[in-house]
N, C-alpha and C positions, 0 to 999 in steps of 0.2 A: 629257187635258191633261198635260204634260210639265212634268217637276220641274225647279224653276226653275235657272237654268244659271247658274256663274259672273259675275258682272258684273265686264266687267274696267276701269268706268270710277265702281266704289264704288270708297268708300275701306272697306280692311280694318284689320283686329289684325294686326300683324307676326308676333304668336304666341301661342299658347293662352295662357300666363303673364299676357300682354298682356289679354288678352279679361278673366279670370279676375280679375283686377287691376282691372281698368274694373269689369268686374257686382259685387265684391265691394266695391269702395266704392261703389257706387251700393245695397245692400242694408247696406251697416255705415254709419248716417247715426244722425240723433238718435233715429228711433225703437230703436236697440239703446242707445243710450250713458244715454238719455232714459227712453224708455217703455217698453223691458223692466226693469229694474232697479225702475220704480215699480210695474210688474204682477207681478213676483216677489215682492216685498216686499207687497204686496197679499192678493193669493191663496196665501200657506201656500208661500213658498218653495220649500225643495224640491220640493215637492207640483205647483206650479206650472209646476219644470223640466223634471220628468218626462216631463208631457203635451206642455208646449212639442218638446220633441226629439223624442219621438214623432213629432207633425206635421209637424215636419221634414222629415224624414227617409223621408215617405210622401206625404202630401197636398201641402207642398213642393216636393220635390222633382219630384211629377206634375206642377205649376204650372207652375214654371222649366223643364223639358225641352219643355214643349209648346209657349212662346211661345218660345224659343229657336231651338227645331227649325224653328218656321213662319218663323222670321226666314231662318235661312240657307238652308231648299227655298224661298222665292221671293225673298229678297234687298231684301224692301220694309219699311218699317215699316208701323205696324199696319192704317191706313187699304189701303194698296199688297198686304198679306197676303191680307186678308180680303176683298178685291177680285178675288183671283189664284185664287179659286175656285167665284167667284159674282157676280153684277151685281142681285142680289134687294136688299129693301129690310133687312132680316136682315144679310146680309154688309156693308151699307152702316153702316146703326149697329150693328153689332159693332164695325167698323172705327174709325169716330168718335169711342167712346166712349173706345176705347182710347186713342186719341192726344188727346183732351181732357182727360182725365185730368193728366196733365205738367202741362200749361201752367195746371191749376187749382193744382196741390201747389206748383209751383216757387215761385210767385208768393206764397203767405204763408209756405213754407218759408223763402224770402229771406231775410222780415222777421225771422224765429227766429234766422237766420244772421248777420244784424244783427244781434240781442241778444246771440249769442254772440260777437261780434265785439268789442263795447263792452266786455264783462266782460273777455274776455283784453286789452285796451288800456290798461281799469283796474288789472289785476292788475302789467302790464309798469309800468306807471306809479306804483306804488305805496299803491294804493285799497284793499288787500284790506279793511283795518277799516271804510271807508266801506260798501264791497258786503255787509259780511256786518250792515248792520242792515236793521229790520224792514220799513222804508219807502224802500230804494234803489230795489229792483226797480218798483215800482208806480209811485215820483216818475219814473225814466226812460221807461217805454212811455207815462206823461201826456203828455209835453212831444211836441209834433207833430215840431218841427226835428231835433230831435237821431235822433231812431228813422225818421226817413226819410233822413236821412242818412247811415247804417248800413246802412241798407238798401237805400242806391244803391251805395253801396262794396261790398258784397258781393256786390250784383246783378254790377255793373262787371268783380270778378275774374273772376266764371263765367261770364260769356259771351267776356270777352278768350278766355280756353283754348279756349273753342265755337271761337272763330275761328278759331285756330291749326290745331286740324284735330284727326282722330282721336288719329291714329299721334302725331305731335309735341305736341299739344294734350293731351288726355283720357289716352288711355294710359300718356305718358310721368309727368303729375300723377300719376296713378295707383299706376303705380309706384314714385312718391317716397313720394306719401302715404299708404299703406298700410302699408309695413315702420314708416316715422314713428310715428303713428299706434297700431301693437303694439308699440313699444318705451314709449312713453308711456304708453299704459293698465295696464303691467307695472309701471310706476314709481310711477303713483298707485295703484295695487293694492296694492304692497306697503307704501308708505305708511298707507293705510289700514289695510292687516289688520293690521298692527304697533303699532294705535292700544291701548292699556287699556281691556278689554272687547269689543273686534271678535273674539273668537272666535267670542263669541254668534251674530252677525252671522253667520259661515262656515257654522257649525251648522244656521242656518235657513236659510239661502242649498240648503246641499246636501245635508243630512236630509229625504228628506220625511216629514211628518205628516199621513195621510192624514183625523185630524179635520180639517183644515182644506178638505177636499177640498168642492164643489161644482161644480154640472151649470156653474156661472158661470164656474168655474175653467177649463173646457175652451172654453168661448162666448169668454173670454178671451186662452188660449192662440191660440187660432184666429184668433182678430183680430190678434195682435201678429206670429203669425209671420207672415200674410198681408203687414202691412203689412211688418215688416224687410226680406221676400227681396225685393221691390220687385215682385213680382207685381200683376200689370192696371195697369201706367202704361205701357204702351207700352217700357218700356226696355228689355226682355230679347227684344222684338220687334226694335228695333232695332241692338239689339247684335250679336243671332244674325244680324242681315240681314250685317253686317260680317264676319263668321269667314269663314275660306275653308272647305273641303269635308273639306280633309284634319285638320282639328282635333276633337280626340274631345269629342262636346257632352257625352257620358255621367260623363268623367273631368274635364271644365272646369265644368260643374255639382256634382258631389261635391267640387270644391276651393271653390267658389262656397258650400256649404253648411257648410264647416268654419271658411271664414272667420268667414264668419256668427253660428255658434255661438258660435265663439271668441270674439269679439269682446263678443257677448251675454253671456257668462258674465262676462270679465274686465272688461267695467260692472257688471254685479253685484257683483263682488269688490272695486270701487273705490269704490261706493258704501255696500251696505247693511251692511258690519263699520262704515261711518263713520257711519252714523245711528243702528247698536246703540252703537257705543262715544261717541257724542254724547248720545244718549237714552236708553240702554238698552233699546230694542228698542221704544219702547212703541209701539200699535197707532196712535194719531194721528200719532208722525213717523212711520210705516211707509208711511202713505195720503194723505198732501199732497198727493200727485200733481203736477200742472203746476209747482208751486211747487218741486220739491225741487233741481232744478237752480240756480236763477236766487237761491232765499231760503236752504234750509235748507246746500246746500252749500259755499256762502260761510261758514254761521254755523261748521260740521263746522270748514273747514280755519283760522279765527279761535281758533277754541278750541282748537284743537289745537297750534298754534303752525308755525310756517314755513309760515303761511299764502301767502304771496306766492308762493315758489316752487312750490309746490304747488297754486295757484290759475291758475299761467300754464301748469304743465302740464296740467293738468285743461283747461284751457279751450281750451288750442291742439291738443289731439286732439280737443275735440267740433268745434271750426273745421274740421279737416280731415274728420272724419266728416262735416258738414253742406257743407262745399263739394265729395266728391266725390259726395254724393248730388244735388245739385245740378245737378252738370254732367251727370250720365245724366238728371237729367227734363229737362232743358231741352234735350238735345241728341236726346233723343228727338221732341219738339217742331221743332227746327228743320230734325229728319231729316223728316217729314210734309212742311212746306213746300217742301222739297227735290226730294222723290220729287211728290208732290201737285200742286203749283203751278209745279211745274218753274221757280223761283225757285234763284238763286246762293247758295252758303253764305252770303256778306256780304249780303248780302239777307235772307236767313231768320233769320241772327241779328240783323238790325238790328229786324226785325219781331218775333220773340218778345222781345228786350226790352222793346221798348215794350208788349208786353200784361203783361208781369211786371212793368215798372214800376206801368203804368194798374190789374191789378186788386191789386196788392201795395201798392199805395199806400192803398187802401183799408182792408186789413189792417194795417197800419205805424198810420193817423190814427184803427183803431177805440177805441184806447182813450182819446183826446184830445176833437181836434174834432169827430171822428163817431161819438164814444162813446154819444147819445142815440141812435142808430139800431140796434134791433138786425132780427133776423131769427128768427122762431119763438124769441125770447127768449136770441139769440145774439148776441153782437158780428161783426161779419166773418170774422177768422182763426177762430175757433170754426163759424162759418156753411161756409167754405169745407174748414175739415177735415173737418164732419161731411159734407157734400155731395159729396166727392170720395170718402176714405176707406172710410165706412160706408154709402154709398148708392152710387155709380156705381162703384166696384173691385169687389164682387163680382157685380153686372149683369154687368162687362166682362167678368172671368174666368167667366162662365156662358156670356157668350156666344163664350168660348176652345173652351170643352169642348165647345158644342153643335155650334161648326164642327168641329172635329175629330173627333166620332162623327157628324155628317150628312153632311159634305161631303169632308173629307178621308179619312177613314177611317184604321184602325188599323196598316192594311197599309201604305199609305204613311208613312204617321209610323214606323213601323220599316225600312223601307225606309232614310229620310235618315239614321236615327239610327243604321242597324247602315251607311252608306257610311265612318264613319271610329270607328265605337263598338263596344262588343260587345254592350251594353246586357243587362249584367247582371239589373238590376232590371224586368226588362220586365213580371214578372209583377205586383211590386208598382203598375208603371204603367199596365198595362192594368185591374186590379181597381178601382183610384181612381179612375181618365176614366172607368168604362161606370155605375160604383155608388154613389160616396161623397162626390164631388166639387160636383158640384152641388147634394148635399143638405147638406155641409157648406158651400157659400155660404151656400145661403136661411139656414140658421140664422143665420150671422153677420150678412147684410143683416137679417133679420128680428127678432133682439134688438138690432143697433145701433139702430134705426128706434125700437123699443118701452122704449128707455133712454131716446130722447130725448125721448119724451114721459112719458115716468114711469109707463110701465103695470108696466117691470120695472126693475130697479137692478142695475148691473156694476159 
């Protein structure tokens, strides 16, 4: 079988910056701004970062080059990938799994993008004191109208860019709102660590204390980086299907994992010096978790005073963070129906909206009028994170690595990768695909699974 040729009637990235720009806001979204910051503050800080980079920069890094690599040797998204080297029933749901994926996150990812959307509208408007009491957050996700109405507006702007195209659409946002974006996290960063008593905060941020260390801490680390780099949603499948041949994936993924880092860090720096210098550190505002964004961060920039201004930049970098991850799941999606159903761009994005509306609408009404309904004792958005996240992303990236040591081989994967790479790290990349990788999924499928029934606790 011959490695996939040019398509010269895709659309590509003008240029690796471009590429690098699109995958790195599609991996800097709410899980770094959001849920690294609350899993560092968690599990022992420091202690926490340590491993986190680690995996980076190893097991990561294996992830991102491999669904990259298979994007641009056959030029398909993930269904189209996984097709181009097999017609078995295996290649088939490898394929599916991966591009279902998207279309389950986008859809109550939206509704999160709603929420963030309301708060930066209230901050412009001058709500900060209203948002920062006990009962704003909880009275808004109640009322049905208002949180699907958020959540059509946000849906609305990320698919307009879907429409407009790669290069003009997704790329060019991209590269507005990225540079945006790390100028803003710098400015509530410094904000923060300037607070009375945020040193504290610095100190555990990037000290570690290896008391704090457990086997959880790393079952942790594993889970968050999997989900930041945007690994098994199809996006890095389809992104790589776009790159042309001459683009080094070796050096466009090492700028893909700095971003990343960066970003992660510098939400840590924005946050936990402001919940040590709000709280003094204590081990309850450490572990709110969901809530520190939406409850306790509001109360941080109230108390501190120049809350407004400091709440509209806060909130218009998570905006930008949650809408460029957006437009990579969702355009990885309408790249499926694309290559798939041999359907029109205006077509495939008319259609994945209406599925983001139909099952995101679900998510948006669970905490209202479809609040009595739950699922294994979840509401919807909770049902459809745990089911996408912690159950079908590491199936799909098992079933990345299984096609790549059965069917494609290692030969060929260095073949595409040394066409424009030097592939420095190959040794760290062959060791993770043949030994570590699929043992480190099962774990992560295997204690998400066993948190959610309360056999174990994370």
């Amino acid at each position: 079988m011959e490695q996939g040729k040019e398509n010269k009637g895709r659309a590509n990235f003008s240029s690796r910056i471009g590429y690098v720009m699109a995958a790195a806001g599609s991996a800097v979204g709410l899980g770094n701004i959001w849920r690294f910051p609350y899993l560092a503050a968690k599990y022992g800080g420091g202690t926490f970062l340590v491993i986190y980079l680690i995996l980076v920069y190893t097991f990561g890094y294996t992830m991102i080059m491999s669904e990259t690599t298979l994007g641009r040797m056959t030029h398909k998204s993930p269904v189209g990938a996984f097709k181009f080297f097999g017609n078995t029933f295996g290649h088939k749901f490898g394929g599916w799994i991966n591009a279902i994926i998207p279309m389950i996150i986008v859809s109550y990812y939206s509704v999160i993008g709603g929420w963030v959307l309301k708060y930066l509208v209230g901050y412009i408007t001058g709500a900060s004191k209203i948002m920062a009491t006990d009962t704003y957050f909880s009275n808004f996700i109640s009322q049905s109208v208002p949180t699907e109405v958020y959540f059509i507006l946000f849906t609305a702007v990320t698919m307009l860019i879907i429409l407009i195209g790669v290069q003009n659409g997704i790329e060019r946002i991209s590269k507005i709102g990225m540079p945006v974006l790390i100028i803003l996290g710098i400015f509530v960063a410094i904000y923060s660590m300037t607070r009375p008593g945020a040193i504290a905060g610095i100190k555990y941020f990037f000290i570690p204390n290896f008391d704090n260390f457990s086997w959880m801490t790393v079952v942790a680390a594993m889970g968050q980086m999997f989900y930041s780099l945007s690994i098994a949603m199809g996006i890095l499948y389809t992104f790589g299907s776009y790159m042309k041949k001459d683009m080094d994936i070796e050096k466009a993924t090492s700028q893909v994992e700095f971003f990343d880092t960066a970003v992660a860090v510098l939400a840590g720096l924005m946050i936990i010096p402001a919940v040590f210098a709000f709280s003094g550190g204590t081990p309850k505002a450490l572990q709110v978790g969901p809530s520190l964004m939406f409850i306790t961060i509001p109360k941080v920039f109230a108390s501190m005073g120049l809350g407004t201004p400091a709440g509209i930049a806060f909130f218009l970098l998570v905006f930008i963070a949650a809408l460029t991850s957006a437009i990579a799941l969702a355009e990885s999606a309408v790249s499926t129906f694309e290559d798939e159903a041999g359907m029109s761009r205006k077509a495939s994005t008319v259609l994945v909206s209406v599925i983001i509306v139909g099952l995101g609408t679900l998510s948006s009404l669970g905490y209202s009028v479809l609040g009595s309904i739950k699922i294994l004792g979840m509401d919807f958005l909770d049902f459809f994170d745990f089911i996408s996240n912690s159950v079908m992303m590491p199936i799909a990236a098992i079933a990345t690595c299984v096609l790549i040591l059965r069917s494609v081989t290692l030969n060929r994967i260095e073949e595409e990768i040394k066409i424009s790479s030097e592939f420095k790290r190959q040794k760290i990349y062959n060791l993770f695909i043949k030994y570590f990788c699929i043992a480190f999924l099962a774990i992560i499928l295997i204690s998400s699974v066993l948190n959610v029934f309360g056999i174990i606790k994370m």
